[in-house]
N, CA, C and O atoms as CSV, one atom per row, in Angstrom:
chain,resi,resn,atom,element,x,y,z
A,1,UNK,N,N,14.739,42.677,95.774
A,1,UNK,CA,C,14.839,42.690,97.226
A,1,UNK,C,C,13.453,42.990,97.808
A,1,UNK,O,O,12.930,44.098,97.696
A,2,UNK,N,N,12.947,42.071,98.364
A,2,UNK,CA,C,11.988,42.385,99.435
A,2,UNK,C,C,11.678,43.689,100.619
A,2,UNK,O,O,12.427,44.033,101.534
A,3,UNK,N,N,10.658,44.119,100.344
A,3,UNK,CA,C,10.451,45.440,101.437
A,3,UNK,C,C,9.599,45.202,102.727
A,3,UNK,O,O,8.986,46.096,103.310
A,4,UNK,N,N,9.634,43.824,103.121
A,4,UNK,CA,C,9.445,42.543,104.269
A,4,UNK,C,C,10.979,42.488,104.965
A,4,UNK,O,O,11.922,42.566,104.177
A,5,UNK,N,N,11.240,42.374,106.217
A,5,UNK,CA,C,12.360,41.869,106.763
A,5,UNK,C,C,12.070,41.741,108.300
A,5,UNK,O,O,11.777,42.509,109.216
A,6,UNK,N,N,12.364,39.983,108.087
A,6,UNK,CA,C,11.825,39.374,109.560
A,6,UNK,C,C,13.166,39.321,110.414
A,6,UNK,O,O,14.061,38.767,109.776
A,7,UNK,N,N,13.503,39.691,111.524
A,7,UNK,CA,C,14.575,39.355,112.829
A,7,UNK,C,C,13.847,37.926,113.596
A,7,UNK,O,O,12.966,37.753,114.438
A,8,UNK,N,N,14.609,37.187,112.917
A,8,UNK,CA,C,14.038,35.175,113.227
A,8,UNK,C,C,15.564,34.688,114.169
A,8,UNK,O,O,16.431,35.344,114.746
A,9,UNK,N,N,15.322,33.151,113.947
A,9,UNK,CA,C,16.221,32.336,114.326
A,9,UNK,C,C,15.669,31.093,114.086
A,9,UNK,O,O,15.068,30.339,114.851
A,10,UNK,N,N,16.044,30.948,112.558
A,10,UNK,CA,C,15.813,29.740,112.048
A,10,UNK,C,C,14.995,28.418,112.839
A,10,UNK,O,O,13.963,27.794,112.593
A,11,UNK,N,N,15.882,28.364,113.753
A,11,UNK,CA,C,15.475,26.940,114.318
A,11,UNK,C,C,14.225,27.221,115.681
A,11,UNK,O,O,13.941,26.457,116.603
A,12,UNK,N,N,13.762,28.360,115.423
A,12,UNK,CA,C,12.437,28.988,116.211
A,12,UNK,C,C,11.102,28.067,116.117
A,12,UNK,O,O,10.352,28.884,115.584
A,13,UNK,N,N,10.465,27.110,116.259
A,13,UNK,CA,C,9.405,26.818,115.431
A,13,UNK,C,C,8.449,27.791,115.045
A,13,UNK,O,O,7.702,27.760,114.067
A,14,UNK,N,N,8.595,28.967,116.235
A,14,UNK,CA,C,7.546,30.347,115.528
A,14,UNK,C,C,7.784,30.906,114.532
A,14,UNK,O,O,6.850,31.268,113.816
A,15,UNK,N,N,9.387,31.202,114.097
A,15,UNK,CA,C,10.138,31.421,112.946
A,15,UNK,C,C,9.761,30.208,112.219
A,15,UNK,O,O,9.049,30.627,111.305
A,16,UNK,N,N,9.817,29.373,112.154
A,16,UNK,CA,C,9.189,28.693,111.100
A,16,UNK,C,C,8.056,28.610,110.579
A,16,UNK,O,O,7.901,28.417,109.373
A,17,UNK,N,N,6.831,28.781,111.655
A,17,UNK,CA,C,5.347,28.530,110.816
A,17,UNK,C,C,5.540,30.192,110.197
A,17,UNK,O,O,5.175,30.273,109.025
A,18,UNK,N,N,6.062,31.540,110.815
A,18,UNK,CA,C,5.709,32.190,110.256
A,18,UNK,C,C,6.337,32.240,108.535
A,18,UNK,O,O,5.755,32.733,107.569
A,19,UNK,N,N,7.628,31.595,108.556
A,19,UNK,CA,C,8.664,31.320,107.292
A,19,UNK,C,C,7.318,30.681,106.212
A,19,UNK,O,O,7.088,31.300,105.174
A,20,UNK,N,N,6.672,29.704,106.481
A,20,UNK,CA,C,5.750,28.642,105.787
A,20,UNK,C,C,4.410,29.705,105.463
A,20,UNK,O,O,3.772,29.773,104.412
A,21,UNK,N,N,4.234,30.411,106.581
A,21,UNK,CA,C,2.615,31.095,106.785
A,21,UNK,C,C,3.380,32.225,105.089
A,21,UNK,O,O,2.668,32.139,104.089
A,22,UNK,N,N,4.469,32.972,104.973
A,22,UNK,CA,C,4.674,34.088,104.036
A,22,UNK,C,C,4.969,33.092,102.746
A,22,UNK,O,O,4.892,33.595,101.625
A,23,UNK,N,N,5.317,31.642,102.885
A,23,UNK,CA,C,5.543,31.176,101.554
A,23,UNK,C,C,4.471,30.381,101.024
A,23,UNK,O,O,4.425,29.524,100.141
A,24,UNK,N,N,3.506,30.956,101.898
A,24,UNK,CA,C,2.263,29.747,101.691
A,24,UNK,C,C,1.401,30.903,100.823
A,24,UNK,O,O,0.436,30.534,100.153
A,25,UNK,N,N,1.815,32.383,100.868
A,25,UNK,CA,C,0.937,33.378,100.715
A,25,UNK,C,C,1.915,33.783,99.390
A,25,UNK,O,O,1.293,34.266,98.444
A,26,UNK,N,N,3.261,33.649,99.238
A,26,UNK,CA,C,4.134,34.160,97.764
A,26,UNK,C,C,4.801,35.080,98.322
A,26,UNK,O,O,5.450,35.841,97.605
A,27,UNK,N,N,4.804,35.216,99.537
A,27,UNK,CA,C,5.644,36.815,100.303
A,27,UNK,C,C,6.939,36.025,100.107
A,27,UNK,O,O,7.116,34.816,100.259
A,28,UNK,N,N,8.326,37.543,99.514
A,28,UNK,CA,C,9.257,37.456,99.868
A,28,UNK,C,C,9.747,37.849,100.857
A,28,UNK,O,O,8.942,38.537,101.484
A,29,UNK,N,N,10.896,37.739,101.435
A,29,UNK,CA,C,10.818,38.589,102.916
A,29,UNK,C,C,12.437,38.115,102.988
A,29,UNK,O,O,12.811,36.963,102.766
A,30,UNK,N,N,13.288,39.205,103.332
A,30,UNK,CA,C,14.942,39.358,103.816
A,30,UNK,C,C,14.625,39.119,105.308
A,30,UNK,O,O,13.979,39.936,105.965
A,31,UNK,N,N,15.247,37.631,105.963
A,31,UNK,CA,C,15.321,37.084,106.705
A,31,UNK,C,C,16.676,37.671,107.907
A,31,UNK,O,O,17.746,37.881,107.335
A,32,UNK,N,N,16.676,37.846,108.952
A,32,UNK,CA,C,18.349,38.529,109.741
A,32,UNK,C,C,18.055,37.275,110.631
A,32,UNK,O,O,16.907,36.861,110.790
A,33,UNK,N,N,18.868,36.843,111.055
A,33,UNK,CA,C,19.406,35.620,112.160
A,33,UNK,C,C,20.047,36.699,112.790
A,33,UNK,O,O,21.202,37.014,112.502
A,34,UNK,N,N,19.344,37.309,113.669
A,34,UNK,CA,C,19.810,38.571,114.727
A,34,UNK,C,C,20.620,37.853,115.418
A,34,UNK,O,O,21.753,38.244,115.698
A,35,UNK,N,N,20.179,36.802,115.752
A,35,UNK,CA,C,21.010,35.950,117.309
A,35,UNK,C,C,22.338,35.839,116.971
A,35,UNK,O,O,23.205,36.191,117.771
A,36,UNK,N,N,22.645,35.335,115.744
A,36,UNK,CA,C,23.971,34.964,114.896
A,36,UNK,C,C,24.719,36.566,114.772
A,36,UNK,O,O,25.525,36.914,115.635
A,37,UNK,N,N,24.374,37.442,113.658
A,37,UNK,CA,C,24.823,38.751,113.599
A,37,UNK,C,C,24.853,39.800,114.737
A,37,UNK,O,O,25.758,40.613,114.921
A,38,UNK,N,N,24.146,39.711,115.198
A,38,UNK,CA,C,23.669,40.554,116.732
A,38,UNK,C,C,23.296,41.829,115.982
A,38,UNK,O,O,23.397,41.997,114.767
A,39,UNK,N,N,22.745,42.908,117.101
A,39,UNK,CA,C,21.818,43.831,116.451
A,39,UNK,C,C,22.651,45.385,117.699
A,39,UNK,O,O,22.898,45.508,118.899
A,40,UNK,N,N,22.722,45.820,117.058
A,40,UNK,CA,C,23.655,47.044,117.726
A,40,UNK,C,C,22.049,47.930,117.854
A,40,UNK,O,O,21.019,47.904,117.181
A,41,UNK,N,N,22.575,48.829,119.321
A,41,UNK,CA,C,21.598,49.642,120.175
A,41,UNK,C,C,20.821,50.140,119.519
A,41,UNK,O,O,19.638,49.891,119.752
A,42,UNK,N,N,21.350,51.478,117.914
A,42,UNK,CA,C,20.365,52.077,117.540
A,42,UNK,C,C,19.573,51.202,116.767
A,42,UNK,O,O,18.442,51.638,116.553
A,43,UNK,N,N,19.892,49.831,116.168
A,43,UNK,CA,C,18.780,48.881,115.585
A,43,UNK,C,C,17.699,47.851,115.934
A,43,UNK,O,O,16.866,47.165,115.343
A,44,UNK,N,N,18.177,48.112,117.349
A,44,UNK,CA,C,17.412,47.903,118.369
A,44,UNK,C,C,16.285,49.231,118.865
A,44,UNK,O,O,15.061,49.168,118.748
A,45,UNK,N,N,16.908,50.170,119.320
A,45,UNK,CA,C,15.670,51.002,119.392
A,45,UNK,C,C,14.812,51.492,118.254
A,45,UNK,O,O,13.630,51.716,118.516
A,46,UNK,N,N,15.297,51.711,116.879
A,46,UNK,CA,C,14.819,51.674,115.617
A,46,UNK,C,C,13.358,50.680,115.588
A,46,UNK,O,O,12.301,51.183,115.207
A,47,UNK,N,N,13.419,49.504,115.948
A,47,UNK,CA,C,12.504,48.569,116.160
A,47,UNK,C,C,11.677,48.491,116.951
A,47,UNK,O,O,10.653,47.821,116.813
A,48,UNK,N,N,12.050,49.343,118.190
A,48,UNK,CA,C,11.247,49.379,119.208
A,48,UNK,C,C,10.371,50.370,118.972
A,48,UNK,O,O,9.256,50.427,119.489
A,49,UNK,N,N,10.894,51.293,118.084
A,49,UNK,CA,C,10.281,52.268,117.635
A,49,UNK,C,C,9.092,52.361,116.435
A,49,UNK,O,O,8.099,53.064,116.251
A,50,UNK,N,N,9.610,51.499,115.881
A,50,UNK,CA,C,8.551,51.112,114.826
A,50,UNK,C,C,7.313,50.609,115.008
A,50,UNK,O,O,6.252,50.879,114.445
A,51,UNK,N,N,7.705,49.481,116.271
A,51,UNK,CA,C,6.821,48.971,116.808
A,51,UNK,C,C,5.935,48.948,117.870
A,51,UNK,O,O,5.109,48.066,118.110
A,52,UNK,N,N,6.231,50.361,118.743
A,52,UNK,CA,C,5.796,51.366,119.449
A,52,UNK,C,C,5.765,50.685,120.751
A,52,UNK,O,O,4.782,50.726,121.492
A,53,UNK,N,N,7.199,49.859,121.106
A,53,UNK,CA,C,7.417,48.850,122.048
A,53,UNK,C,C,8.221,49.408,122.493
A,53,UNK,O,O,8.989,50.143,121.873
A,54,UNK,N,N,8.246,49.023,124.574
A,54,UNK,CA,C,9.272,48.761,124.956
A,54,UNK,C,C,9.734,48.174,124.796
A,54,UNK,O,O,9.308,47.408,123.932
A,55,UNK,N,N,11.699,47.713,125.692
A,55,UNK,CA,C,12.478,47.016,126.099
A,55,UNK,C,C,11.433,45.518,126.716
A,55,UNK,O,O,11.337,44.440,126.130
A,56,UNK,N,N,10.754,45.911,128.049
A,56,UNK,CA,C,10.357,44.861,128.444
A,56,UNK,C,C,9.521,44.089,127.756
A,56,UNK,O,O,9.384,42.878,127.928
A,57,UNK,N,N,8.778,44.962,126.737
A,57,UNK,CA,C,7.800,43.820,125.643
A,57,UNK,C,C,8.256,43.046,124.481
A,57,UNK,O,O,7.658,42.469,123.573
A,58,UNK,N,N,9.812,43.249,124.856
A,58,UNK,CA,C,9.839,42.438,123.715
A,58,UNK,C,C,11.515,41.310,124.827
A,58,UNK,O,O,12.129,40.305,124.470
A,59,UNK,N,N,11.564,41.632,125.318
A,59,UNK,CA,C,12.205,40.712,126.568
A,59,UNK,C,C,11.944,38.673,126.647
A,59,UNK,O,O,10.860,38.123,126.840
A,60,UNK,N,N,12.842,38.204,126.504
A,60,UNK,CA,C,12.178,36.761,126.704
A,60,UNK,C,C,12.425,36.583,127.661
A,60,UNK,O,O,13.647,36.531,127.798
A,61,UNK,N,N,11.856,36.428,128.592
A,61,UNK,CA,C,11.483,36.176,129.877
A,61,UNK,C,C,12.389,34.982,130.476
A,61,UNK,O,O,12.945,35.081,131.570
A,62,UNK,N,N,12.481,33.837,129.645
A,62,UNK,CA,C,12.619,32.152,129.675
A,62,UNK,C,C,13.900,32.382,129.258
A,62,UNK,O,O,14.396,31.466,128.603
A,63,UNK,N,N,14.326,32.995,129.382
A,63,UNK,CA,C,16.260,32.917,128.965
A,63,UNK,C,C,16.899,33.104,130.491
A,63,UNK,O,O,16.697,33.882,131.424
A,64,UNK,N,N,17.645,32.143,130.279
A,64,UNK,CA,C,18.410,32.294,131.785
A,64,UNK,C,C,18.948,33.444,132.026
A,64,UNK,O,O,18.379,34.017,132.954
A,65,UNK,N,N,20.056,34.181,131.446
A,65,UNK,CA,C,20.681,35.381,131.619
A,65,UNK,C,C,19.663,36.382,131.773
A,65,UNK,O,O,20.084,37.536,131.851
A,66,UNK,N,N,18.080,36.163,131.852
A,66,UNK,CA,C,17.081,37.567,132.544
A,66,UNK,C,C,17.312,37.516,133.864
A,66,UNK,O,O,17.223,38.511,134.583
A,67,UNK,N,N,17.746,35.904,134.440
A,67,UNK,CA,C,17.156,36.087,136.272
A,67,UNK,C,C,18.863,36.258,136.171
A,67,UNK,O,O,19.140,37.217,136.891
A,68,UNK,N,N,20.095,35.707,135.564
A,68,UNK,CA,C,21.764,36.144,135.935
A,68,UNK,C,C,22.119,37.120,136.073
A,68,UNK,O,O,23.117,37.465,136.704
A,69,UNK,N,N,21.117,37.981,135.318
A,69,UNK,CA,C,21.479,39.627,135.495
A,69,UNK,C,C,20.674,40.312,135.879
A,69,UNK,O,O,20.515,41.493,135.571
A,70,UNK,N,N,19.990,39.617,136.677
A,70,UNK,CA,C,18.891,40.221,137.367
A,70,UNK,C,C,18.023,41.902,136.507
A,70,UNK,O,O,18.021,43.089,136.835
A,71,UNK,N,N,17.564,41.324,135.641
A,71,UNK,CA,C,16.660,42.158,134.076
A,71,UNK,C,C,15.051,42.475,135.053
A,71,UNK,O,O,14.359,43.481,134.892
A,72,UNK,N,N,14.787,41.516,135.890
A,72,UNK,CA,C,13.650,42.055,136.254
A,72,UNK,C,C,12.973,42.572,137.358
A,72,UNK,O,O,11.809,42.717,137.731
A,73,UNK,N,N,14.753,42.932,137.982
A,73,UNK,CA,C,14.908,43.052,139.463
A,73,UNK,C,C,13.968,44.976,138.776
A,73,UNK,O,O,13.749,45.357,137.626
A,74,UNK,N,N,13.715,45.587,139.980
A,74,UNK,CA,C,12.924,46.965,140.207
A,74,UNK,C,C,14.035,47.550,139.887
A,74,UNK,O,O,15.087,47.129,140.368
A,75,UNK,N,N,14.021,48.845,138.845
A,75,UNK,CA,C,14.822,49.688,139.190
A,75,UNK,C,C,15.870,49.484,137.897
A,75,UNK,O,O,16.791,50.292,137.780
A,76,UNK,N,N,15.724,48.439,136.967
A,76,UNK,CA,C,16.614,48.062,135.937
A,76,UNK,C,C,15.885,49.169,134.704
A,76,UNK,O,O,14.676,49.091,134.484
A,77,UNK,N,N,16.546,49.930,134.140
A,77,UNK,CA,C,16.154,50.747,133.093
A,77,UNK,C,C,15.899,50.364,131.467
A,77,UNK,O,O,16.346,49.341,130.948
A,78,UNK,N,N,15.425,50.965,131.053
A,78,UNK,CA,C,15.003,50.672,129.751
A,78,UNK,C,C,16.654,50.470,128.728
A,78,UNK,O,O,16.783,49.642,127.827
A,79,UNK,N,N,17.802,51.510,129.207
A,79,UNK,CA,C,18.631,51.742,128.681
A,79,UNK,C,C,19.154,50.776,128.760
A,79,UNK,O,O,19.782,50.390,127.774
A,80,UNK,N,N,19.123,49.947,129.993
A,80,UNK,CA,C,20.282,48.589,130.352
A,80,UNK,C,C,19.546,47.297,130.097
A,80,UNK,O,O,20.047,46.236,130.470
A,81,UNK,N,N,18.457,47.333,129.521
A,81,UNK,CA,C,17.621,46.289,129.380
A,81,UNK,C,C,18.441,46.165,127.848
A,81,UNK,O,O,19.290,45.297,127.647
A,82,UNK,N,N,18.035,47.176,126.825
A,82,UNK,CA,C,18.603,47.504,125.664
A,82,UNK,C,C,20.343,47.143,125.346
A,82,UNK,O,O,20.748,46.539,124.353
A,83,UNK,N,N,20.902,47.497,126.075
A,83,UNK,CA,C,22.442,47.233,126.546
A,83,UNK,C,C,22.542,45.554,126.734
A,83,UNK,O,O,23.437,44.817,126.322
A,84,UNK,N,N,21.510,45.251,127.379
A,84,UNK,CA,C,22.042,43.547,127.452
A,84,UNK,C,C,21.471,42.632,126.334
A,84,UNK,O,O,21.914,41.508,126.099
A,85,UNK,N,N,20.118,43.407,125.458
A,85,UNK,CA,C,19.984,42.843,124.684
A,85,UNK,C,C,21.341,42.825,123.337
A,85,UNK,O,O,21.755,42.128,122.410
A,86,UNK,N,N,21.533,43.782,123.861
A,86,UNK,CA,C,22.828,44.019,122.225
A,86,UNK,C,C,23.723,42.860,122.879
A,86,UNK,O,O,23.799,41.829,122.212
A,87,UNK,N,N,24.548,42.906,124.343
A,87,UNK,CA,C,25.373,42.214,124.807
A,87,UNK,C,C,24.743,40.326,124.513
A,87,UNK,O,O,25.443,39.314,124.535
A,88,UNK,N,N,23.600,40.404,124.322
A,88,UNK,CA,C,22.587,38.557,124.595
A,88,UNK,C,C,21.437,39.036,123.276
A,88,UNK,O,O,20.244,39.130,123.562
A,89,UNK,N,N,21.756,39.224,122.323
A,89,UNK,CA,C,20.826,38.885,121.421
A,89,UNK,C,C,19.513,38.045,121.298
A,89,UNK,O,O,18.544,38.396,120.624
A,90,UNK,N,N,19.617,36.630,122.198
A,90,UNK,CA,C,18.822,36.329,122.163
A,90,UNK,C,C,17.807,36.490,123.284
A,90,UNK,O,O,16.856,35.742,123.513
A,91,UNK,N,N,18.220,37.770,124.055
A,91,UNK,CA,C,16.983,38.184,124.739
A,91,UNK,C,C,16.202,39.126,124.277
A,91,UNK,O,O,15.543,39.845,125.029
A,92,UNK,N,N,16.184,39.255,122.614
A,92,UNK,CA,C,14.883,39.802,122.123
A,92,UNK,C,C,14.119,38.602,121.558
A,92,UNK,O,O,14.521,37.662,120.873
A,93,UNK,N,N,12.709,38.944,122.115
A,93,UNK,CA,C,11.363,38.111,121.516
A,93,UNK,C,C,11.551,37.784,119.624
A,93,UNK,O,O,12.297,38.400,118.863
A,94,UNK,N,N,11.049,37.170,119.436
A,94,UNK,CA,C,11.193,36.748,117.997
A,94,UNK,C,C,9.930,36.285,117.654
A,94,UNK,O,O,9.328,35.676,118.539
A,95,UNK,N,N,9.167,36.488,116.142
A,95,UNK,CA,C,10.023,37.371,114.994
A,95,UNK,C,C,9.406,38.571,115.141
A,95,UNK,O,O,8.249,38.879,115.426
A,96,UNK,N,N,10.486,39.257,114.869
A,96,UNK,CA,C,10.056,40.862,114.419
A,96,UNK,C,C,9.770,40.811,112.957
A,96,UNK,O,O,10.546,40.264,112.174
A,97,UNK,N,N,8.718,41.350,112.606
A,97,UNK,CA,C,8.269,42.013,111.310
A,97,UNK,C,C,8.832,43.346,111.220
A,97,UNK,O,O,8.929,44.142,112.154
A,98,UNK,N,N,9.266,43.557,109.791
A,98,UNK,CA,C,9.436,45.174,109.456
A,98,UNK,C,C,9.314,45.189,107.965
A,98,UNK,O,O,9.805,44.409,107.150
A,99,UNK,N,N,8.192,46.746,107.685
A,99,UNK,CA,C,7.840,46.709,106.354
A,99,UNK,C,C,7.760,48.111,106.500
A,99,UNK,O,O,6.850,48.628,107.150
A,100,UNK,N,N,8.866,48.925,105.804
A,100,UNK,CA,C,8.475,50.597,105.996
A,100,UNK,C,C,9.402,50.909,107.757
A,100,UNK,O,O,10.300,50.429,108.448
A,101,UNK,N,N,8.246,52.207,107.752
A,101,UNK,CA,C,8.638,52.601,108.746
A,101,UNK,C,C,7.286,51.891,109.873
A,101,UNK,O,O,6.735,52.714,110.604
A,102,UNK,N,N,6.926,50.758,109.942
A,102,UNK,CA,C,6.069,50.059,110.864
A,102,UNK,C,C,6.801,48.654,111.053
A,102,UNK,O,O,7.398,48.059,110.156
A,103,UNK,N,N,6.610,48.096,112.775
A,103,UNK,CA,C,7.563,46.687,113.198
A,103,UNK,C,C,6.217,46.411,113.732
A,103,UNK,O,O,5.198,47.101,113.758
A,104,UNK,N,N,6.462,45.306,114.120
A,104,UNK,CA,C,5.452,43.908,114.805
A,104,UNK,C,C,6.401,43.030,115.353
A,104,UNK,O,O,7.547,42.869,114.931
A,105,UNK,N,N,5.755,42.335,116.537
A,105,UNK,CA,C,6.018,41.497,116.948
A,105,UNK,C,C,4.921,40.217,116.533
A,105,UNK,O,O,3.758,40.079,116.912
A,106,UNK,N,N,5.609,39.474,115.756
A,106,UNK,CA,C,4.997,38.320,115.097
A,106,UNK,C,C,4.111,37.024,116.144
A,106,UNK,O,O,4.027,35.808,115.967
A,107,UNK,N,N,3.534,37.931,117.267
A,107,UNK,CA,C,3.112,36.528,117.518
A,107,UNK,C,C,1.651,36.916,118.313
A,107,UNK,O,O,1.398,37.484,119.376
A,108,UNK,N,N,0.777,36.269,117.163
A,108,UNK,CA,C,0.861,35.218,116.696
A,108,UNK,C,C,1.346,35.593,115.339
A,108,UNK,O,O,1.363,36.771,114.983
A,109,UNK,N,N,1.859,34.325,114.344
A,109,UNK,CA,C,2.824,34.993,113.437
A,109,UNK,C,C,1.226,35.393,112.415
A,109,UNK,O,O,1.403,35.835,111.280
A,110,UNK,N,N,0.282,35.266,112.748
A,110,UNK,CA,C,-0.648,35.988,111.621
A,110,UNK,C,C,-0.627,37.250,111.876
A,110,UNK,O,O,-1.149,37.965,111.021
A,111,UNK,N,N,-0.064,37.891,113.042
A,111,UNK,CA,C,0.043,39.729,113.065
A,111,UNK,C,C,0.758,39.819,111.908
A,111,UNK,O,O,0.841,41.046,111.978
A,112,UNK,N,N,1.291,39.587,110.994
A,112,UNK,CA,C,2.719,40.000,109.832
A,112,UNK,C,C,1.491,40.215,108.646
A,112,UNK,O,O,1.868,40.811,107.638
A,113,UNK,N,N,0.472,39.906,108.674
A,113,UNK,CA,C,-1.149,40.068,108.151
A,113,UNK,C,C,-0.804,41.570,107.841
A,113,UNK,O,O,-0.557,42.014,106.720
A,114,UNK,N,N,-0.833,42.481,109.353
A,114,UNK,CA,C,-1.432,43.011,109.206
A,114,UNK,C,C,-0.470,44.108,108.588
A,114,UNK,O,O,-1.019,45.191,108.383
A,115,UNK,N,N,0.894,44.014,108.250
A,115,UNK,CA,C,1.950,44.405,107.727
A,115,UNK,C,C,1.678,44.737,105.995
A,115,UNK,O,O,1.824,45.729,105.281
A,116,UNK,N,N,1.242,43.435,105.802
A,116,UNK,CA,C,0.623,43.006,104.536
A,116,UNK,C,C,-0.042,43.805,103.434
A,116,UNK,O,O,0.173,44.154,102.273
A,117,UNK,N,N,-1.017,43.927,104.448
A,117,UNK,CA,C,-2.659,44.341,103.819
A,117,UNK,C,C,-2.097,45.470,103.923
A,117,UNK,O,O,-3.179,45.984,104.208
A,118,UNK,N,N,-1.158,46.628,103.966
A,118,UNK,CA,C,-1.491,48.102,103.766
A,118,UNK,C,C,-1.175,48.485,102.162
A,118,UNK,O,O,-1.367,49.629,101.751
């Protein structure tokens, strides 16, 4: 088992060059299709934590359900940002790197580099 584990969605093309960029290098890496499984609150803040991120930095902006639920209206909290990501999975940014107790946000997917090299 790999001590690499990316939060992708297969059909990402960023999830993909980074899929090609770790098999181009011999990295194994335990893959989660978060969008498919979904990712419950504390594995969500777990990540945010790792990766010394907010809610909003890791937010996709370009998903309709940010302006339906109004995510970027003033006054929306970190807690309910978190809450709708569990409820819409795919309003977390993709891919997350995790190796240890350190996360990344893979983009560009050569940050997973820097996961690497320790």
């Amino acid at each position: 088992m790999s001590d690499l584990t990316i939060y992708e969605v297969s059909s990402c093309s960023t999830c993909r060059s980074l899929a090609a960029l770790l098999a181009e290098r011999g990295v194994e890496y335990e893959g989660v299709e978060y969008h498919e499984t979904g990712l419950d609150e504390a594995t969500i803040r777990d990540l945010l934590a790792k990766a010394g991120l907010g809610p909003r930095d890791v937010l996709r902006l370009r998903e309709q359900v940010v302006a339906e639920l109004g995510l970027l209206d003033e006054g929306v909290s970190d807690d309910e940002l978190i809450a709708s990501m569990v409820a819409h999975p795919r309003l977390l940014q993709r891919p997350i790197a995790v190796r240890g107790d350190r996360a990344l946000l893979a983009r560009p997917v050569e940050r997973v580099l820097e996961l690497l090299d320790e």
